[in-house]
C-alpha positions in Angstrom: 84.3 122.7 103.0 83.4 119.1 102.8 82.1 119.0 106.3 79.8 121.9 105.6 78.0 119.7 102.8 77.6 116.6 104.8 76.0 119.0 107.7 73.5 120.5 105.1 72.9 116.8 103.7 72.5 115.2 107.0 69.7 118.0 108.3 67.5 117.9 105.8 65.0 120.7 104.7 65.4 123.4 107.5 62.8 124.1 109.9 60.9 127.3 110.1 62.0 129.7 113.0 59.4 129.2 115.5 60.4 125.5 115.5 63.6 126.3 116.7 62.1 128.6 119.5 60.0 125.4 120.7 63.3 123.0 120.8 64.3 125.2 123.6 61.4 123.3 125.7 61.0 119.5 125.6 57.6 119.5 123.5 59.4 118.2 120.7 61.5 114.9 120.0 64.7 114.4 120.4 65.1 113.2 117.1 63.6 116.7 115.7 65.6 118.7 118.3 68.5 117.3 116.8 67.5 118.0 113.0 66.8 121.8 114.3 70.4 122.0 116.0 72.2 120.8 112.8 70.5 122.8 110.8 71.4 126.1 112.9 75.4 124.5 112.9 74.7 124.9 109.0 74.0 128.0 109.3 76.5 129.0 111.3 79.3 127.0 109.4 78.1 128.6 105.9 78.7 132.3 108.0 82.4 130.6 108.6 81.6 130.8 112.1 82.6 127.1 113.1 83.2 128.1 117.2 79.6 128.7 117.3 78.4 125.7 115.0 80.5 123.5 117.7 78.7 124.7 120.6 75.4 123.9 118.4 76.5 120.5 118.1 77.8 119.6 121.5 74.2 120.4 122.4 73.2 118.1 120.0 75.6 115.5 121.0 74.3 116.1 124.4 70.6 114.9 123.3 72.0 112.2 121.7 75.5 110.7 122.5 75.1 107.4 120.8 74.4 109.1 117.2 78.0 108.7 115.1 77.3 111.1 113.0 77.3 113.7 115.6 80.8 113.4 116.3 81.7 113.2 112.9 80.9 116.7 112.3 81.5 118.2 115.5 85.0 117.0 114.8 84.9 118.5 111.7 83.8 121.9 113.0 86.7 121.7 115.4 89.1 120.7 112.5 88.2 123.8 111.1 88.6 125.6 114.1 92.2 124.0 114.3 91.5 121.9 117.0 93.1 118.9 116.2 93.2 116.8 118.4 89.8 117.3 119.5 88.8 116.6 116.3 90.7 113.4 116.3 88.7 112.6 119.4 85.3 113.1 118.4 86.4 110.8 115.3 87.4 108.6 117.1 84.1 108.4 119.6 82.3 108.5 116.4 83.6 105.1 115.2 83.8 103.4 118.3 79.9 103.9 117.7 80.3 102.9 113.9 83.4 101.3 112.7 82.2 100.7 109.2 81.9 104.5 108.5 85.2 104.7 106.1 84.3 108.5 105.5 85.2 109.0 109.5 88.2 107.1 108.8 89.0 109.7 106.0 88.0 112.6 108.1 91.0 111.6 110.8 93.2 110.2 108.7 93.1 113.9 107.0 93.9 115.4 110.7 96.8 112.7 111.2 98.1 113.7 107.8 98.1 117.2 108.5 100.0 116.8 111.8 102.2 115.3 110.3 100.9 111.3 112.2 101.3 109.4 108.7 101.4 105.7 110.1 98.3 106.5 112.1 97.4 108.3 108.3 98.3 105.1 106.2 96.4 103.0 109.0 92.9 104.6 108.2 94.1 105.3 104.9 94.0 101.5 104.6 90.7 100.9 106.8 88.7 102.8 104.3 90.0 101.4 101.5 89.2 98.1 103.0 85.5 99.3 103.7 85.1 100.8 100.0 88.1 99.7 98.0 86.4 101.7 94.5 84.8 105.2 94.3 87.1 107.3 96.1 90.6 107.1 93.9 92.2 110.1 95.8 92.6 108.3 98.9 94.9 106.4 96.9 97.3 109.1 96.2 96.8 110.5 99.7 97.9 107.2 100.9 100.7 107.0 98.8 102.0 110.9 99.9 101.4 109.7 103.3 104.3 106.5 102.5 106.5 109.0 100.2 106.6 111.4 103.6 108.0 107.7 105.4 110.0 107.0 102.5 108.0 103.6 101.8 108.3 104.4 98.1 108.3 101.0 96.7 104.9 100.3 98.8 103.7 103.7 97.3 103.9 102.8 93.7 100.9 100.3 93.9 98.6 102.4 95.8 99.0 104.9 92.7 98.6 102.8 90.2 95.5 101.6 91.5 94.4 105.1 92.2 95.0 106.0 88.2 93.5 102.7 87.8 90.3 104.0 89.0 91.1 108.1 87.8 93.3 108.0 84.5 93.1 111.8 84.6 94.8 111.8 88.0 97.4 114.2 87.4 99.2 114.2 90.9 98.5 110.8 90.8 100.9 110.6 87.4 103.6 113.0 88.9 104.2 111.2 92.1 104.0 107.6 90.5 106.8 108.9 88.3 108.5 110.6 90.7 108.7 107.1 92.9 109.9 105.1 89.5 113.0 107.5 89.8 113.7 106.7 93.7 113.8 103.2 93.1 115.9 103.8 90.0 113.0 102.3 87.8 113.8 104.5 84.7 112.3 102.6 82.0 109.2 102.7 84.3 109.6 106.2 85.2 109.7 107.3 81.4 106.4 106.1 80.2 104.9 107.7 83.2 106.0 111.1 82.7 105.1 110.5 79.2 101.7 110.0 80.4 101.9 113.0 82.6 103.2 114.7 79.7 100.2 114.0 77.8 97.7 115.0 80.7 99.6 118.1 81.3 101.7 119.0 78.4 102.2 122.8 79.9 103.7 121.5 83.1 107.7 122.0 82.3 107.9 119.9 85.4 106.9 116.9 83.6 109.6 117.3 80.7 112.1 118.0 83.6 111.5 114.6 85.2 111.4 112.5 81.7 115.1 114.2 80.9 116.2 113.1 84.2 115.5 109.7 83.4 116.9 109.3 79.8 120.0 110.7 81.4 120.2 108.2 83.7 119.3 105.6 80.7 122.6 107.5 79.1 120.1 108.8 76.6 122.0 112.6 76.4 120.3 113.3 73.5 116.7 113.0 74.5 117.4 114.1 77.2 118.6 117.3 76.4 115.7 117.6 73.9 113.4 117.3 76.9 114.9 119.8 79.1 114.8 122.6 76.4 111.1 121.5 76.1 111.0 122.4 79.8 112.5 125.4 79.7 109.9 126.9 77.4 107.4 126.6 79.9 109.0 127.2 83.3 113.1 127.9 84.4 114.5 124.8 84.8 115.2 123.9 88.8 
């Protein structure tokens, strides 16, 4: 729903009816046409109807093929529309017109992710953080899911950290940094973190599961059998 908030942000107040009427005609400019047209796409995306709000903005696009922001949300209509690799197009057009937009970078690195493209992923993954390396602390753990998914788990672990860095109350964030000390046999490391998960999210059985794991692996039986029926009396044990 993201892309629906950036269309109503981008638009600005909407224009009465009889305005849009008159953009059918060339009286106005282009630059108001263009407000008119995203406004309808709003419309139209709020109504879940994202194959018409496409067709809006292709018109748009049409007026104006050098405006970024265009594409951008085209592409996120057709994202919704489960046109992926349309969508990665129009991303892509839209930063070949501006390359420092890292929420573009976002946008497609979202589509790669979800296709299951997670080098392309970690590569735009990386180009926004570059752009704005503080504000956004879930790209961060999005990069790092992106690595996990290649198996990269020791290049993971920083991305996380500095995505808690920036979100303490990151609670995936927690898990999968934990979960990553445990790959690389960091148990030490992977206790305090599910400590801190534990902390965050003391309901979560999954949590207590993980530390026990890891004292066991310490050949520390006893807490770790103290943890696991701590587990067990919030979920079954796996």
């Amino acid at each position: 729903m993201l892309w629906i908030i950036l269309l109503a942000l981008w638009a600005g107040p909407a224009l009465a009816a009889e305005d849009w009427d008159q953009s059918t005609g060339t009286t106005l400019p282009v630059s108001q046409q263009k407000e008119i047209l995203v406004r309808k796409a709003f419309e139209h995306s709020r109504a879940l109807d994202t194959e018409v709000s496409e067709k809006i903005l292709s018109r748009a696009i049409t007026l104006d093929p050098k405006d970024a922001r265009l594409y951008l949300l085209r592409g996120d209509a057709r994202k919704q529309n489960g046109q992926f690799s349309q969508a990665v197009e129009d991303y892509s057009r839209s930063l070949a017109l501006d390359h420092k937009d890292e929420e573009t970078y976002l946008h497609r690195a979202f589509v790669y992710r979800a296709t299951g493209q997670y080098q392309k992923a970690i590569n735009d993954y990386l180009t926004a953080i570059r752009i704005r390396p503080r504000g956004r602390p879930y790209e961060y753990v999005y990069l790092a899911k992106c690595l996990i998914k290649l198996e990269r788990y020791k290049e993971a672990v920083p991305h996380l950290e500095e995505g808690i860095k920036q979100d303490p109350n990151s609670h995936e964030g927690l898990k999968l940094l934990a979960d990553c000390h445990m790959t690389l046999k960091n148990y030490p490391d992977a206790v305090k973190v599910y400590t801190l998960y534990i902390r965050k999210c003391p309901d979560d059985g999954a949590g207590y599961f993980g530390r026990a794991k890891a004292y066991e692996s310490m050949g520390d039986k006893k807490q770790a059998e103290a943890d696991r029926k701590l587990g067990k009396t919030f979920e079954i044990a796996p």
